[in-house]
BALOBA-1460 file (C-alpha; in Angstrom, 3 decimals):
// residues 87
<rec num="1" residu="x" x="-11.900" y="14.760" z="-17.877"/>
<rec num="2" residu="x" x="-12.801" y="15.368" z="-14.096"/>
<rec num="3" residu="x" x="-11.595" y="12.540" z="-12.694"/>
<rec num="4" residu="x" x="-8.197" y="13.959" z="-13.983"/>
<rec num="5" residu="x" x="-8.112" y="17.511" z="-12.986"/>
<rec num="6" residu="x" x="-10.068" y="19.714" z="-11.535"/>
<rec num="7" residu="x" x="-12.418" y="22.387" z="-13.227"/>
<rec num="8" residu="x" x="-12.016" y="26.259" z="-13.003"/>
<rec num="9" residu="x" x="-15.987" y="26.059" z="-12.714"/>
<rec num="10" residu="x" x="-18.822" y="23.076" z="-12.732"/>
<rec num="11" residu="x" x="-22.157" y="23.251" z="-12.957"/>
<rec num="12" residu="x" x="-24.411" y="23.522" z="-10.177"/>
<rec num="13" residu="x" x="-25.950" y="19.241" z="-9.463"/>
<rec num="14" residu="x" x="-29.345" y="20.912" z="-8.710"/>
<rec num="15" residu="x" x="-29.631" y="23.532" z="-11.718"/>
<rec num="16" residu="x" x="-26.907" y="23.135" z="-14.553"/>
<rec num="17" residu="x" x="-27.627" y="26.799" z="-15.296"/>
<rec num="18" residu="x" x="-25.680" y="27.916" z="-12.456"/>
<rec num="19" residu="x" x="-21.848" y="27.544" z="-12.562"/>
<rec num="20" residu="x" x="-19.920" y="27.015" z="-9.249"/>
<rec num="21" residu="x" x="-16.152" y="28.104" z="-8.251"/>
<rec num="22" residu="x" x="-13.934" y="24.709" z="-8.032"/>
<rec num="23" residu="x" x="-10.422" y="26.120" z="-8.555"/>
<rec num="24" residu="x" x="-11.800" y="29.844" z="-8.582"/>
<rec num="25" residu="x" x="-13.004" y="32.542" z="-6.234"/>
<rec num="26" residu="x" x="-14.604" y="34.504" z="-9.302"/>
<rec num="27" residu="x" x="-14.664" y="35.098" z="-12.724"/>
<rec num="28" residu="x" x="-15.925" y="38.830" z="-14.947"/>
<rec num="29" residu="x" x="-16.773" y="38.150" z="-18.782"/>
<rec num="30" residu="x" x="-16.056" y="41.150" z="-20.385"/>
<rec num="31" residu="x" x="-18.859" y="43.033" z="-21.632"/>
<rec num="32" residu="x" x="-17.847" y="41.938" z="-25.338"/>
<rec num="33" residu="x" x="-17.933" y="38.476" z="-24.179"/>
<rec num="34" residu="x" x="-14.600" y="37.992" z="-25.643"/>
<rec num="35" residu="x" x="-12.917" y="37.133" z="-23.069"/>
<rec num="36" residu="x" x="-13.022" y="36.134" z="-19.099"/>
<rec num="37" residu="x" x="-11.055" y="36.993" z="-15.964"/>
<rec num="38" residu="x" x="-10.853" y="34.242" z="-13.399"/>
<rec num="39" residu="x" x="-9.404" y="35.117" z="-9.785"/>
<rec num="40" residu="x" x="-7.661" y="32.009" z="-8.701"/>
<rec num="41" residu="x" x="-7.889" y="30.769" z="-5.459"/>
<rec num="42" residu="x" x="-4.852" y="31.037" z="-3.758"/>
<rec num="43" residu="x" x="-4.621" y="27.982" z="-2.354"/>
<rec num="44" residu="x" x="-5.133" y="26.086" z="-5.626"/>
<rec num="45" residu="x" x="-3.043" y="23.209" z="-6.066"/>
<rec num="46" residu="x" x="-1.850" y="20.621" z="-8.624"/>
<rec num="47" residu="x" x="-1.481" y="17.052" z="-7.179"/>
<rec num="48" residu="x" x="1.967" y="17.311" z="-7.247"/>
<rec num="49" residu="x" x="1.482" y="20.324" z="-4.501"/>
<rec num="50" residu="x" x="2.739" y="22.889" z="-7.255"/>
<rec num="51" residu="x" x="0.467" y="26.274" z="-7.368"/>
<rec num="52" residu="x" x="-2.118" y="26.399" z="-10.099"/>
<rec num="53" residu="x" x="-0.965" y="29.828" z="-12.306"/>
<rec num="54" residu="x" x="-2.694" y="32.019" z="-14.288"/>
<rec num="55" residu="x" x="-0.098" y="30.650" z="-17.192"/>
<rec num="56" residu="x" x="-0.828" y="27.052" z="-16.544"/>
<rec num="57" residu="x" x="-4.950" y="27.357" z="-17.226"/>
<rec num="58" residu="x" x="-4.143" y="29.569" z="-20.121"/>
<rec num="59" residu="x" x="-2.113" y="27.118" z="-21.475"/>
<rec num="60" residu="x" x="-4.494" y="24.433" z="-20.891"/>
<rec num="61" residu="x" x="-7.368" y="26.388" z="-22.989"/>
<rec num="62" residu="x" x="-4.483" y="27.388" z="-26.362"/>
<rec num="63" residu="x" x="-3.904" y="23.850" z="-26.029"/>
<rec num="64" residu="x" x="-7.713" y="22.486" z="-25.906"/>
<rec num="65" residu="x" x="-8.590" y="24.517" z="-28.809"/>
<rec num="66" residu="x" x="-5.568" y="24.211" z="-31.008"/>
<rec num="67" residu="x" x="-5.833" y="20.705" z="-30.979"/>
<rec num="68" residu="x" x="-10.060" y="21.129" z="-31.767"/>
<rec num="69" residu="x" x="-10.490" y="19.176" z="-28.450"/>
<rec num="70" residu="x" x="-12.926" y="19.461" z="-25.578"/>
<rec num="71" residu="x" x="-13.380" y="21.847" z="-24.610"/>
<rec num="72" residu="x" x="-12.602" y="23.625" z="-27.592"/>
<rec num="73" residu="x" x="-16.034" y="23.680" z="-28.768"/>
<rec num="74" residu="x" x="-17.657" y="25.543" z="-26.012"/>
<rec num="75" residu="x" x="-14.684" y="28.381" z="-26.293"/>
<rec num="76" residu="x" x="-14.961" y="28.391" z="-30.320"/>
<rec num="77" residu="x" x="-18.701" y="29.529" z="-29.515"/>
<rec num="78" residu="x" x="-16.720" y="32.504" z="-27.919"/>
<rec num="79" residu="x" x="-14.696" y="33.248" z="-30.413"/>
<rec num="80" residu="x" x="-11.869" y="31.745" z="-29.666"/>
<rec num="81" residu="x" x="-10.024" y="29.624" z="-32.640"/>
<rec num="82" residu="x" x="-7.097" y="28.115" z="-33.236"/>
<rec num="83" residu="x" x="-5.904" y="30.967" z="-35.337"/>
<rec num="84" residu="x" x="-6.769" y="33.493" z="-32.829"/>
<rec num="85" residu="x" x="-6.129" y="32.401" z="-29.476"/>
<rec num="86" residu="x" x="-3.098" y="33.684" z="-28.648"/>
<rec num="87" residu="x" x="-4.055" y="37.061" z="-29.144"/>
């Protein structure tokens, strides 16, 4: 929901193929495409002015696809289940 939160990444408005940085400054999928590392952009802020942490996305995802909600569906074509993502 983007009107609630921002993204890590969104897609490009001119060609959906191409992700852009929102709360960012890069991201590496490892060659095994099991996993990604996102560099966070220091600045990154919640609304309440707290920092955005590497715990508090990672959450977010566990969350998303142990309760099989979006965007659980997208990470699940990654690999990552319910039964495995804390691993």
């Amino acid at each position: 929901v983007p009107s609630l939160y921002q993204r890590i990444v969104q897609p490009n408005r001119d060609n959906p193929e191409i992700n852009e940085p929102i709360l960012v400054e890069s991201w590496q999928a490892h060659p095994e495409q099991k996993s990604i590392v996102f560099k966070i952009k220091q600045d990154a802020k919640f609304a309440s002015g707290n920092s955005v942490r590497p715990e508090d996305i990672i959450f977010s995802y566990q969350r998303a696809v142990t309760m099989n909600k979006s965007p659980a569906f997208i990470l699940n074509v990654l690999g990552w289940k319910a039964d495995n993502i804390n691993t």
